[in-house]
Legacy VTK file of the C-alpha trace (Angstrom):
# vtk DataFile Version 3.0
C-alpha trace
ASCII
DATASET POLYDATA
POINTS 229 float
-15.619 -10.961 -1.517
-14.469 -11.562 2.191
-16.403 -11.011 5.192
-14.844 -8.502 7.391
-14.798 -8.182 11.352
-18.071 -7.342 12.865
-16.247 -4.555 14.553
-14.712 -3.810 11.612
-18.008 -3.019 9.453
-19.162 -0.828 12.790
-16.368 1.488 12.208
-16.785 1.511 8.423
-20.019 2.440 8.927
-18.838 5.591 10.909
-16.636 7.050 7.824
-17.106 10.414 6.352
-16.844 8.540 2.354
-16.953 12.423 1.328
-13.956 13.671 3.392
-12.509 9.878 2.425
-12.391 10.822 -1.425
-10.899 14.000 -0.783
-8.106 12.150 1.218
-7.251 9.951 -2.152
-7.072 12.616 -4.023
-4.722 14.567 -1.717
-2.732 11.324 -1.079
-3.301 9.957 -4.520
0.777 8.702 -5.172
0.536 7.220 -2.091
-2.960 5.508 -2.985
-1.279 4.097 -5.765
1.389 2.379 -3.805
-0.551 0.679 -1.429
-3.453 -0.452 -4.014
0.093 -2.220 -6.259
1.111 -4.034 -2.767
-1.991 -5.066 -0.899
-5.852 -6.360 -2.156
-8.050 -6.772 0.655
-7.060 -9.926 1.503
-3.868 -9.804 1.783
-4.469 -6.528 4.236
-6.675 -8.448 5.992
-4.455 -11.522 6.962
-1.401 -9.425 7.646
-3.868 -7.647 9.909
-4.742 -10.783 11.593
-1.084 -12.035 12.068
-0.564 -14.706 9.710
-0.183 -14.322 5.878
0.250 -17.361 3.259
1.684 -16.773 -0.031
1.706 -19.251 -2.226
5.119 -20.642 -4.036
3.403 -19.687 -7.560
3.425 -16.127 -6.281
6.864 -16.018 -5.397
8.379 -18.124 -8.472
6.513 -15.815 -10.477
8.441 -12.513 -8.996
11.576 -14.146 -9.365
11.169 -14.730 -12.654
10.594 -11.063 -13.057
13.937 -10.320 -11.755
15.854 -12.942 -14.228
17.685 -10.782 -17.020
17.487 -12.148 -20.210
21.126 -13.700 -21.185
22.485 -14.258 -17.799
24.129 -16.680 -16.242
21.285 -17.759 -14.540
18.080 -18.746 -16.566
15.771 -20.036 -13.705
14.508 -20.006 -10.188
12.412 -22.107 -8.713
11.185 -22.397 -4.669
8.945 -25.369 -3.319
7.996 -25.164 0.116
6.825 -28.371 2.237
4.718 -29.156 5.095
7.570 -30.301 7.116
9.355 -26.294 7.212
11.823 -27.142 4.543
12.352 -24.911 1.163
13.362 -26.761 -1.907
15.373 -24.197 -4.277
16.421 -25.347 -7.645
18.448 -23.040 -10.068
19.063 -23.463 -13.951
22.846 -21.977 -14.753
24.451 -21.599 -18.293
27.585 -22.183 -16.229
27.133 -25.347 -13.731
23.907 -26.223 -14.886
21.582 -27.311 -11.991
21.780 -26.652 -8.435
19.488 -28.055 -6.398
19.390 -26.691 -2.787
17.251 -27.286 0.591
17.399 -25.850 3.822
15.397 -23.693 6.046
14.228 -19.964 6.768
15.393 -19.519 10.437
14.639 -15.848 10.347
12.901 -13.334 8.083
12.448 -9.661 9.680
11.152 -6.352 8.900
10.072 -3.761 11.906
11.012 -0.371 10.674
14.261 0.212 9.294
15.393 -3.215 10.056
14.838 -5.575 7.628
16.969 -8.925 6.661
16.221 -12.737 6.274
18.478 -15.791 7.331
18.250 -19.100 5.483
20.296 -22.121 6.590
21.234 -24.787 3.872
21.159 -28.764 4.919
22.714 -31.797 3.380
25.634 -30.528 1.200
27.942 -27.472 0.879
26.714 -23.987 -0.893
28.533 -24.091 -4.515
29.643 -20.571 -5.884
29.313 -18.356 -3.199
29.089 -14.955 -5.524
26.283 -16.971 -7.710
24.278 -18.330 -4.603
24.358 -14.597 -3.323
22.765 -13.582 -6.664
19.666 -16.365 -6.058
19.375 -15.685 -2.479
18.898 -12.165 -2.900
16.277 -12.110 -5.559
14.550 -14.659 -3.393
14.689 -12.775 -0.298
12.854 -9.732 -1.908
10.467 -11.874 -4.200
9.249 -13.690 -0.904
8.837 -9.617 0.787
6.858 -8.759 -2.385
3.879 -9.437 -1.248
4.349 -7.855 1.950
5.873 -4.375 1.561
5.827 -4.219 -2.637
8.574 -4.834 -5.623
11.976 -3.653 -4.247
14.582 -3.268 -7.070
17.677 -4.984 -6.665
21.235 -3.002 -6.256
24.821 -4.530 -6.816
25.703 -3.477 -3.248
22.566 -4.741 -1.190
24.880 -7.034 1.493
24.665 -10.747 1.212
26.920 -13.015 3.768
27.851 -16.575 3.263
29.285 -18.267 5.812
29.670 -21.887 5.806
25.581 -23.246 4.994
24.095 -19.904 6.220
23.305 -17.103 4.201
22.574 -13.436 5.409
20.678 -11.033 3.248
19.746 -7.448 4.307
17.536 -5.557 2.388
17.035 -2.842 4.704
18.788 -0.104 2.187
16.707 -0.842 -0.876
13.856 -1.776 0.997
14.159 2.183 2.037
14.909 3.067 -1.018
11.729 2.061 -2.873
8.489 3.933 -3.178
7.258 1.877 -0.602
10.063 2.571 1.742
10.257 6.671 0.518
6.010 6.779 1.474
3.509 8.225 4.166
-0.398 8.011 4.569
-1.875 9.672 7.134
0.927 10.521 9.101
2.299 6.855 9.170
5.609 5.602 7.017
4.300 2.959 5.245
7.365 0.717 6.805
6.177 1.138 9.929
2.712 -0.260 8.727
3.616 -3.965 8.951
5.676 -5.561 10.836
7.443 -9.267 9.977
8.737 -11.790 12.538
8.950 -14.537 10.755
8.035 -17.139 7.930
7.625 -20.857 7.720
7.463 -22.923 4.586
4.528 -24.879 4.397
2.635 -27.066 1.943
2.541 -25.220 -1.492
3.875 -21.647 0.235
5.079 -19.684 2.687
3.519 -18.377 6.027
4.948 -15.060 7.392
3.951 -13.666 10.993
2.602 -10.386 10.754
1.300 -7.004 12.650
-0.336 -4.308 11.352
0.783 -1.409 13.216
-2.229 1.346 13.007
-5.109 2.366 14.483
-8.769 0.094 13.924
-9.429 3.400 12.409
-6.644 3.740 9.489
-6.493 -0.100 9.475
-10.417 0.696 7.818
-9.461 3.122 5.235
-6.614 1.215 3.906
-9.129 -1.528 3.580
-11.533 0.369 1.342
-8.620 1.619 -0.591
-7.459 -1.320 -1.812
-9.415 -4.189 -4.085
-10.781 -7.558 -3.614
-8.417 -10.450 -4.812
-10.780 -11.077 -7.518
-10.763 -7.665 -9.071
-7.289 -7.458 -9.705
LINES 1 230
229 0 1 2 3 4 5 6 7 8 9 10 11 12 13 14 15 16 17 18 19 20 21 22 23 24 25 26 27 28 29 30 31 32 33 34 35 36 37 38 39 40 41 42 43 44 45 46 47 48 49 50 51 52 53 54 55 56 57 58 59 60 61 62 63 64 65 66 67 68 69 70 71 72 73 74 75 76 77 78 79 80 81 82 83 84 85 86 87 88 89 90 91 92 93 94 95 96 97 98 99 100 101 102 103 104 105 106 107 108 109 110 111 112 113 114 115 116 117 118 119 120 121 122 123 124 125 126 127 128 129 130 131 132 133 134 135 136 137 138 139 140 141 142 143 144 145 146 147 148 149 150 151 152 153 154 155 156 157 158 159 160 161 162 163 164 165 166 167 168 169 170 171 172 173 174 175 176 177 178 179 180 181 182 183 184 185 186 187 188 189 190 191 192 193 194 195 196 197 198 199 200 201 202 203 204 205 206 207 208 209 210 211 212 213 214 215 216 217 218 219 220 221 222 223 224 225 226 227 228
């Protein structure tokens, strides 16, 4: 369990639970969405402007999107105190590639939503592979944040030089996250990303939660504690 905000309980205090469990059934898809991308502490410390996910957490999501019999047959991210990302990738065709670099932007208000990452120390080998990697690590690292987005051939990834562009605004949009509304609000207007920073063991992202105290309350009783899921 986490202790909430002392203003926080005040308000909860103030909700009509009856008229609450009437809104979850009458918003119940919706429900479902948001309890699959947020527990209660994850809510909370986007709420609070800082959220740390761990590099377990994202290695684990990219694994998810590795297809069996590819050309690639691993993914792996280490973050590092110092704001460096380690990124190591297991090919059938060039074997390893070991990668490090930086994030120097990753972005979502609204409909705008993209991440930069800048490569150090050597050249980026096999542009159309490192496009594949990048990709699947730009939405595995938003996972947390706005839910599983599936990939598409045509999502835009630019390579230029040692810096690579992704935007993932389109499928982003076109997810069930992206497609829902609770209580009047699209859910990708909900949270807001301005940037992350590799730290020890994962990666911080700046975040807002963009409701009211009193929404930001419901969505906290709506969604489980860390150790229930």
């Amino acid at each position: 369990m986490i202790d909430l905000p002392a203003s926080w309980q005040e308000q909860l205090q103030t909700i009509d639970w009856s008229k609450l469990e009437e809104k979850v059934q009458d918003y119940g898809p919706v429900i479902q969405i948001i309890q699959h991308t947020w527990n209660r502490e994850s809510l909370q410390e986007i709420s609070q402007g800082k959220l740390f996910v761990p590099d377990e957490v994202v290695n684990e999501a990219i694994a998810q999107r590795i297809p069996a019999n590819g050309r690639v047959t691993a993914v792996k991210v280490v973050s590092h105190a110092n704001g460096r990302m380690d990124i190591v990738t297991d090919t059938t065709s060039v074997g390893k590639i070991e990668l490090s670099g930086e994030i120097k932007e990753f972005v979502h208000s609204g409909d705008k939503s993209y991440a930069v990452y800048q490569v150090r120390e050597r050249n980026i080998p096999s542009h159309g592979l490192m496009s594949w990697v990048f990709s699947r690590i730009s939405l595995s690292m938003a996972e947390r944040l706005v839910g599983k987005i599936e990939i598409s051939d045509d999502m835009p990834v630019n390579i230029h030089r040692n810096t690579i562009n992704i935007d993932y605004s389109k499928v982003l949009a076109a997810s069930d996250f992206g497609k829902a509304e609770f209580q009047g609000y699209r859910l990708l207007d909900l949270v807001e990303v301005e940037g992350a920073v590799p730290k020890e063991g994962g990666i911080e992202f700046q975040t807002k939660l963009n409701v009211p105290d009193s929404v930001k309350n419901v969505l906290m009783q709506l969604v489980a504690d860390e150790t229930e899921d």
